[in-house]
Structure formats: C-alpha cells, structure tokens
C-alpha positions in Angstrom: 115.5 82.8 64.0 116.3 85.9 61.8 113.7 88.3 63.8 115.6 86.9 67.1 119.1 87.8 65.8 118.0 91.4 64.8 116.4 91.6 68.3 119.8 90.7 69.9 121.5 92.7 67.9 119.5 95.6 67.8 119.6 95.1 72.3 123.4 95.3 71.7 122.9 98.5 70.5 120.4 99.9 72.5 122.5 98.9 75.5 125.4 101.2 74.1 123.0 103.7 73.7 121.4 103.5 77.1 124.8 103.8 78.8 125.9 106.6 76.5 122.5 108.6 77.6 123.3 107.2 81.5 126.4 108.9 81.1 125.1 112.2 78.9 122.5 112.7 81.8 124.6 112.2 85.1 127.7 114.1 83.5 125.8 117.1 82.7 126.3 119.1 86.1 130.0 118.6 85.3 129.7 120.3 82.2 127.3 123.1 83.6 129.4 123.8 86.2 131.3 126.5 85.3 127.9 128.7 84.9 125.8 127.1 87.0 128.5 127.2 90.1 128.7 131.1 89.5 124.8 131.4 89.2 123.6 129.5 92.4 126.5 131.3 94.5 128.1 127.6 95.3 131.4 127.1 97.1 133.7 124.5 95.7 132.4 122.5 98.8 128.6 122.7 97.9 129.3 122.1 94.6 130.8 118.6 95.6 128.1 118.1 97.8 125.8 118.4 95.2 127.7 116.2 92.9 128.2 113.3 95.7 124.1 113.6 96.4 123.7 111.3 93.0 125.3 108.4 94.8 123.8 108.9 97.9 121.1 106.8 96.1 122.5 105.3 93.4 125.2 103.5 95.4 122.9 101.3 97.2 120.3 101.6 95.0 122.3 98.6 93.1 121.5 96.5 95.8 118.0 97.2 95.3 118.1 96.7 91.9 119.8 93.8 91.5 116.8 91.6 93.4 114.3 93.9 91.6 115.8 92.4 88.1 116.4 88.9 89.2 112.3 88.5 90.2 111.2 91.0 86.8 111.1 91.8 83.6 115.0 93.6 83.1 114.2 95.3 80.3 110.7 96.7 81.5 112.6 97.5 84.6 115.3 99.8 82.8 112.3 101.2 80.8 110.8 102.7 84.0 114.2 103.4 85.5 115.1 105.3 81.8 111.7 107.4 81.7 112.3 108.6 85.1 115.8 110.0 84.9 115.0 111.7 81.7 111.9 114.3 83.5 114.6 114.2 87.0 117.4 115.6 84.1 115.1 118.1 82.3 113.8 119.4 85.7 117.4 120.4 87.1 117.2 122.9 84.3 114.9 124.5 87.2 116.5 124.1 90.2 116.9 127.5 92.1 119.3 126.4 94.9 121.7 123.9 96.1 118.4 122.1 98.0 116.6 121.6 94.8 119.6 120.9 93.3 120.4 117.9 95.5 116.9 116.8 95.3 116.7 116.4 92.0 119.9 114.5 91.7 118.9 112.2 94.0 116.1 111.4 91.4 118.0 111.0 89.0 119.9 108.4 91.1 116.8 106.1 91.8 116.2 106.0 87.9 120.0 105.3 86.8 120.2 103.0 89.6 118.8 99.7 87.9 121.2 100.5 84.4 123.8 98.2 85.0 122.1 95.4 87.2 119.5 95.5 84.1 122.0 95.7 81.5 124.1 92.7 82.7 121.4 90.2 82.9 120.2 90.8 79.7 123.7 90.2 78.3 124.2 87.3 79.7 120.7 86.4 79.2 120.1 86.7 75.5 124.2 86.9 74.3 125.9 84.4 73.7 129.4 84.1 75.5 130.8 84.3 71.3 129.5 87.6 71.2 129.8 89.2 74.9 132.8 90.6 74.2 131.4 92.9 71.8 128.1 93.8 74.4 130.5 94.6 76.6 132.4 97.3 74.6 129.2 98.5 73.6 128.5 98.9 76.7 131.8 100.6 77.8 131.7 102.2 74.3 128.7 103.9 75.9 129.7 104.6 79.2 133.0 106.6 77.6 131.1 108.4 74.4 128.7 109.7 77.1 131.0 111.6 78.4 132.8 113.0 75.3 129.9 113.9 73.8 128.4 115.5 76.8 131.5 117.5 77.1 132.1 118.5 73.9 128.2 119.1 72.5 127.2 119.8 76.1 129.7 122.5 76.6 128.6 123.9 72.6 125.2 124.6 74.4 126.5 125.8 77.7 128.1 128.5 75.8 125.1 129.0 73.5 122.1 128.6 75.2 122.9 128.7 79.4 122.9 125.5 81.8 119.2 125.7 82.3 118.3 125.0 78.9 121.1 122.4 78.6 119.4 120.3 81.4 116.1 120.4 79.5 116.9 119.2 75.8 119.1 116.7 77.6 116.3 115.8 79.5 114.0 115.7 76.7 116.4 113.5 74.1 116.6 111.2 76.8 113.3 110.0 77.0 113.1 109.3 72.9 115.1 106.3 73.8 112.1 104.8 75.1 110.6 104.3 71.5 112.7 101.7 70.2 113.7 100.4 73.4 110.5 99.3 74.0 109.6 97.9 70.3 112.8 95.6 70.8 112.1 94.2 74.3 108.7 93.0 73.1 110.8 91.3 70.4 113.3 89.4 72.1 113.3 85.3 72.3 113.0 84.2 75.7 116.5 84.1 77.4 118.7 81.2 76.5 118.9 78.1 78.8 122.0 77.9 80.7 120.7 74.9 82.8 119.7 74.5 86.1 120.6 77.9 88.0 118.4 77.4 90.8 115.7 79.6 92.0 116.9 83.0 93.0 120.1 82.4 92.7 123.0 83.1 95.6 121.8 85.4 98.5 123.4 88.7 98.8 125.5 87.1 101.8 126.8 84.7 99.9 128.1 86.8 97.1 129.4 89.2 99.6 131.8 86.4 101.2 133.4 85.4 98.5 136.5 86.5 98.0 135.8 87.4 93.8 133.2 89.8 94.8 135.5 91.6 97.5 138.3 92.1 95.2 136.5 93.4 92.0 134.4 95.6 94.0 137.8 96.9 95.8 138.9 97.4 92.0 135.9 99.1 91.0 135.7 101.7 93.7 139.7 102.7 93.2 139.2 102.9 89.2 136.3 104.6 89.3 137.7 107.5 91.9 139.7 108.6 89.0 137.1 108.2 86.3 134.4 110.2 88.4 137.3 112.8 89.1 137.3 113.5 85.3 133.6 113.7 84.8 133.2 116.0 87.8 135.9 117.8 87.9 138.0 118.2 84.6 135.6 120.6 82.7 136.5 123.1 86.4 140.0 122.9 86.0 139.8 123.2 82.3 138.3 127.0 82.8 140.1 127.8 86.2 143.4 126.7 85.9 144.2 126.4 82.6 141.9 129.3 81.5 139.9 127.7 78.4 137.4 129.1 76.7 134.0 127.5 77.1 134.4 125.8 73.1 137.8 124.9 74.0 137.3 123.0 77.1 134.6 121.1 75.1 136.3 119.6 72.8 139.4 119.1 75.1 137.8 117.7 77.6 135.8 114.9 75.1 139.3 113.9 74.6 139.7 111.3 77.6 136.4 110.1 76.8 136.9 109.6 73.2 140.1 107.8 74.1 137.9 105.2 76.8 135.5 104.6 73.8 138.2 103.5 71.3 140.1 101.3 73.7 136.9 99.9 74.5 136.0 99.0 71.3 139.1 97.7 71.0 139.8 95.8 74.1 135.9 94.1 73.3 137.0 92.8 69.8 140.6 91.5 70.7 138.7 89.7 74.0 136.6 87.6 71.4 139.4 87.4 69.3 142.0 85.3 71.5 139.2 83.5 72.9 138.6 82.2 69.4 142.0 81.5 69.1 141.5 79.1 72.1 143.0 81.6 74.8 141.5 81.7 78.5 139.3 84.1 78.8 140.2 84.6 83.0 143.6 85.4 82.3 142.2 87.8 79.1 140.9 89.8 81.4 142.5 90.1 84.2 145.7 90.5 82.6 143.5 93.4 80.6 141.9 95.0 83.9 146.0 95.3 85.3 147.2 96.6 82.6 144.3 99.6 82.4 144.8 100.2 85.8 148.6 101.3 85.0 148.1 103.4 82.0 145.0 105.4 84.3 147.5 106.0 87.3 149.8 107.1 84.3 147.2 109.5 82.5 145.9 111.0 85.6 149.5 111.8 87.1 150.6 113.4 83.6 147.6 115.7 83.2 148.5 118.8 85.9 152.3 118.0 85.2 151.6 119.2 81.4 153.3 122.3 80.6 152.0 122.1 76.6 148.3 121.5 75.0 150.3 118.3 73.4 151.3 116.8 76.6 148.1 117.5 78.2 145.9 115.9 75.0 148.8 112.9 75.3 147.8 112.2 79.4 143.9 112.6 78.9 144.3 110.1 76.1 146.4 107.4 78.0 143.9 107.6 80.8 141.3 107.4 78.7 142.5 104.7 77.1 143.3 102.7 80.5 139.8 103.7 82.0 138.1 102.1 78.6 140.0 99.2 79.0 139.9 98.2 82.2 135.6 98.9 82.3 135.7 96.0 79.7 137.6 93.7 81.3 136.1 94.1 85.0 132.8 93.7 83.5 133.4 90.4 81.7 135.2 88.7 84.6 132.3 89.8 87.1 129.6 87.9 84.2 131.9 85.1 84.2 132.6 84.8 88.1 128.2 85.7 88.8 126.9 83.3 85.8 122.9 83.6 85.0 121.7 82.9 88.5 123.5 85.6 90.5 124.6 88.6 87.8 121.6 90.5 88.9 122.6 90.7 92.5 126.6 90.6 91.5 125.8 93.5 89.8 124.5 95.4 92.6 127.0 94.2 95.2 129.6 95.3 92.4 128.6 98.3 91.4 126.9 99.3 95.0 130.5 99.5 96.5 132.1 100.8 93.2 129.9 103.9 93.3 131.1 104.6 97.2 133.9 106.4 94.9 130.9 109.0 93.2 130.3 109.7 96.7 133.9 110.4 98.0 135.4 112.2 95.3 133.2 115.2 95.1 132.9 115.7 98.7 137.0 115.0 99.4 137.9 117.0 96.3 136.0 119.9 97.1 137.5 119.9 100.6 141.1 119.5 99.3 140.5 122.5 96.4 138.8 125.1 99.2 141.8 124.1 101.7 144.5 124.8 99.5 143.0 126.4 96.5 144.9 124.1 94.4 143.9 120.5 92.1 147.4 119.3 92.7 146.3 117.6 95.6 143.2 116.2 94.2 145.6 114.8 91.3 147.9 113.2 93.4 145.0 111.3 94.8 142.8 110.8 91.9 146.6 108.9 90.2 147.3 106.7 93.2 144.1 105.3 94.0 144.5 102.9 90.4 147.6 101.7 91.9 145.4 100.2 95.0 142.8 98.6 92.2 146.1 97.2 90.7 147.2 95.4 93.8 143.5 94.0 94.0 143.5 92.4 90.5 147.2 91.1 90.9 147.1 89.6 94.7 143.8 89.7 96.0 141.1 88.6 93.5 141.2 84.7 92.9 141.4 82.6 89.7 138.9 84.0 87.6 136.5 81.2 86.7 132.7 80.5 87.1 131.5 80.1 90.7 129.1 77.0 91.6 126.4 78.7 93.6 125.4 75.1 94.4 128.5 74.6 96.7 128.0 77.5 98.2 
C-alpha cells in the first residue's frame, strides 16, 4: 500500500511536470519570436500562420487521442507522445524557412496531442476524488509555470545564446522526463474500481449531444483565445510596443504566468477544502470557472490601457490569476460530468474544440496587427471573448453533476 501511494503521488507530480514541459515546448516560438521573426524574413501574417500550424493537428488530434487512451495503456501512450515532441522541439532549432517551420510544428502537435486526454484518465483513474483537486492544480500549476518559466529562462537564452540553440536544449531537457516517467508507470496499482462503466464507454456522438459537452467546450475555446493570445503574442508586444529589452520582457512577461500558477494552486486546495466541509462540488466549480472568466476579460482589457510598469504588472497578474483559476475549475467539472468510462473521449471532444482558439488567434491577430499596425485591436478581442465563455458557464451549461452513460 505504501509503494502505491508514492506511485500516485509521485504521477501527481509527474503530471505537473509533463504539462509544465507541454507548455515550455509549445510556448517557445513565442519567446523566440522577436529573433527568429527578424531572421526567417516573416511578416506578422506568416508568423501567425506558423503559430496556428500547431493546432492544425493538435486540435483534432484530441479526438484521436482520446479513443487511443480509452483502448491502451495512458501512460505508455503519453510516453510516446512526450519522446516525440521533445526531437520535433530540438529540431525547429533547424528550421530554415517558414515551410520547415510549419512542418515541424505540426510534429510537435501529433506528440502534445494525447497530453491532456492521457493526463485525465489517469487522474481519475488512479486519484481519488479526496485528492483531485490537488491533480488538478498540479496540473494547471503546470500548464501556467510553463509559460513563466519559458518566458522568463527562455528569453535569458534568447538573449544569450540565439533562438536556434534555445529550441535544442529545450528539446533535449524535454526528453529527460522520460526517465522517471517511465520508472513510475511501471509502478502504479491497477486503476481503482469505479463499478460497472461499460465497455468503451459513450460514443463520440453521444458526448457531442449533450448539452455539458457543448457548453464547456464553448467555454474552453473563448478562455483559451485569450490565454493563447498571451503565449503568442505578449513577448511581441513586449519588444515592439512597449520597447523592452530582451531580459526585461522575460521576466515581465513570466508575470501572467506566475500569477495562473499561484491561483491555481490555490483555487486546487480551497476546491478540496469546501468539499470537505460538505460543500457541492458542481456549484464549486462553476461558481469558480465564472468568476475567472471576469477577472481574464478584466486583466486582458487593462494590459494596453497601462500607462505605468505598475499598472501593466497589476493587469497581467489579474489575468493570470483568472486564467489559472478558471483551468482548474473547467477541468474538474468536465471529470465529474465524463466519469471513468467517457473522460478519455471527453477529453478530446473538449479540448479538440477548445484548441479551435490556437488556431484562430494567430492567424486573426496577425491579420488585425498587419491591417492596422496596431495590438489594440487584437486586445479588444482577446478581453471580450471571456465574456462569451462567461455567458456559457452562467446560462448555457446544465447542472453540473455526473452523467449516466447508461441512459444515454
């Protein structure tokens, strides 16, 4: 029993860890853009394509993924899907043009793909619902410190080193993971029994009926246009527009990202907190999720209307903050709606249309910068579209309680 708790507790942590280098690796031609851009001769337009090319893949990739962990081993399957992002990541650090540029992000896309399909089903597989809080914020914990520290030590080796060279010890790090990620799965008790689930589970039609699925997937996609705005696009406007210094941006720019991690943290431990206390956990979170949605649209609106480095640091910290806390929550009530049977596949659908924003935002952002050769635009949009998620949580997404696949 003792050598099963340190295997769950040690995949807690390697779960954090995973998203954290998911983040590190995806992130890093935000932070290489303000060399790399100049280098390859890219417009603001080709750099957006180039940024959008990841979800190409990776958007419905999730579908795919989410069968492909429902029939296998999850954690075998994140092992392959880990080993090759890491060689697609160290390779951009050779990419010659925008064509081999997109190609290799594409790559990188099939790997990340399975991440959060895997990563769910082993939560709710080998955690109990006591501690899923907690996986969760490590999780988002992950998801937000990936960011920060790509910015801030990512931008250290911009400066020092070039963006080719940034790529490949990225790259490189990555792929370490694989050591103790392996050692743990072969460690881990077989997954808990949650009772009779049924076969496969729900087909992918009947999670895309219901109206659950719909709503949070709505959510997703208009949260996550403003989180993939930051990683894309903050470290540019950083060194165009406000005319940082490579350093500075760094550590600047880690801000948001250090703010999502804290509030994640926190948002995890208060969850299994009031739950304790004999709260609801539906309400929990969805009261959660609304209330993140508010202090994004906030954060995102304040950043361009800063007119000191204080009021700047105060909006990237409130949307960090709201970005950290609504990941948390959307997670948990998308494990509670799914159950065992159907997370895999949840997942997917979930995170398949949540990702339609990675592949939007570049490509519409780019188009609104080279059009008016302004962000203010590209702020405006990046604030509002919260306010949409918002009005999804509040009106649109039901009762948040587990679904009976059997009824279905």
């Amino acid at each position: 029993m003792a050598t099963n708790t340190r295997a769950v507790t040690a995949l807690v942590w390697l779960i954090g860890l995973a998203v954290f280098i998911n983040y590190v690796d995806r992130g890093t031609l935000g932070i290489a853009a303000p060399r790399l851009k100049a280098d390859l001769g890219l417009t603001a337009t080709q750099y957006g394509l180039a940024a959008s090319a990841f979800f190409w893949v990776y958007a419905p990739g999730q579908l795919v993924a989410g069968w492909l962990v429902g029939r296998s081993n999850a954690g075998w399957v994140l092992a392959a899907g880990l080993g090759l992002w890491g060689m697609a990541t160290a390779l951009t650090g050779l990419a010659n043009g925008l064509f081999a540029l997109v190609l290799l992000r594409l790559l990188l896309a099939l790997g990340e793909a399975v991440t959060f399909p895997a990563l769910f089903k082993l939560i709710v597989d080998h955690v109990d619902t006591a501690r899923q809080g907690a996986a969760n914020a490590a999780l988002s914990i992950g998801l937000a410190l990936g960011p920060a520290f790509g910015t801030l030590a990512g931008g250290l080796l911009l400066a020092a080193m070039g963006w080719r060279w940034l790529f490949v010890v990225v790259g490189i790090l990555t792929l370490l993971w694989l050591l103790p990620w392996i050692a743990t799965i072969r460690r881990l008790p077989p997954p808990a029994d949650h009772g009779a689930s049924g076969g496969d589970g729900p087909s992918y039609l009947q999670i895309l009926i219901t109206r659950a699925a719909l709503s949070l997937s709505l959510s997703q996609v208009c949260w996550g246009f403003g989180l993939y705005f930051l990683v894309t696009w903050l470290p540019l406007w950083l060194v165009e527009v406000r005319h940082y210094s490579l350093p500075d941006m760094a550590w600047i720019g880690a801000l948001a990202f250090a703010a999502q991690a804290v509030a994640a943290l926190a948002c995890g431990q208060l969850n299994d907190h009031l739950l304790r206390r004999g709260l609801a956990p539906g309400p929990v979170r969805r009261g959660g999720a609304m209330l993140g949605t508010v202090m994004t649209a906030a954060g995102l609106a304040g950043i361009p209307l800063s007119d000191t480095q204080f009021a700047l640091i105060a909006a990237l910290l409130l949307a960090g903050f709201g970005i950290g806390i609504m990941h948390v929550c959307v997670n948990m009530m998308a494990q509670m709606f799914a159950g065992p049977s159907a997370v895999g596949k949840w997942t997917g659908v979930q995170n398949g249309f949540g990702n339609v924003a990675g592949i939007v935002n570049p490509l519409i952002t780019g188009a609104i910068i080279d059009a008016t050769g302004s962000y203010t635009g590209a702020f405006a949009l990046a604030a509002a579209m919260p306010l949409v998620a918002l009005f999804s949580l509040a009106v649109l997404l039901p009762a948040v309680a587990p679904i009976d696949w059997s009824q279905r």
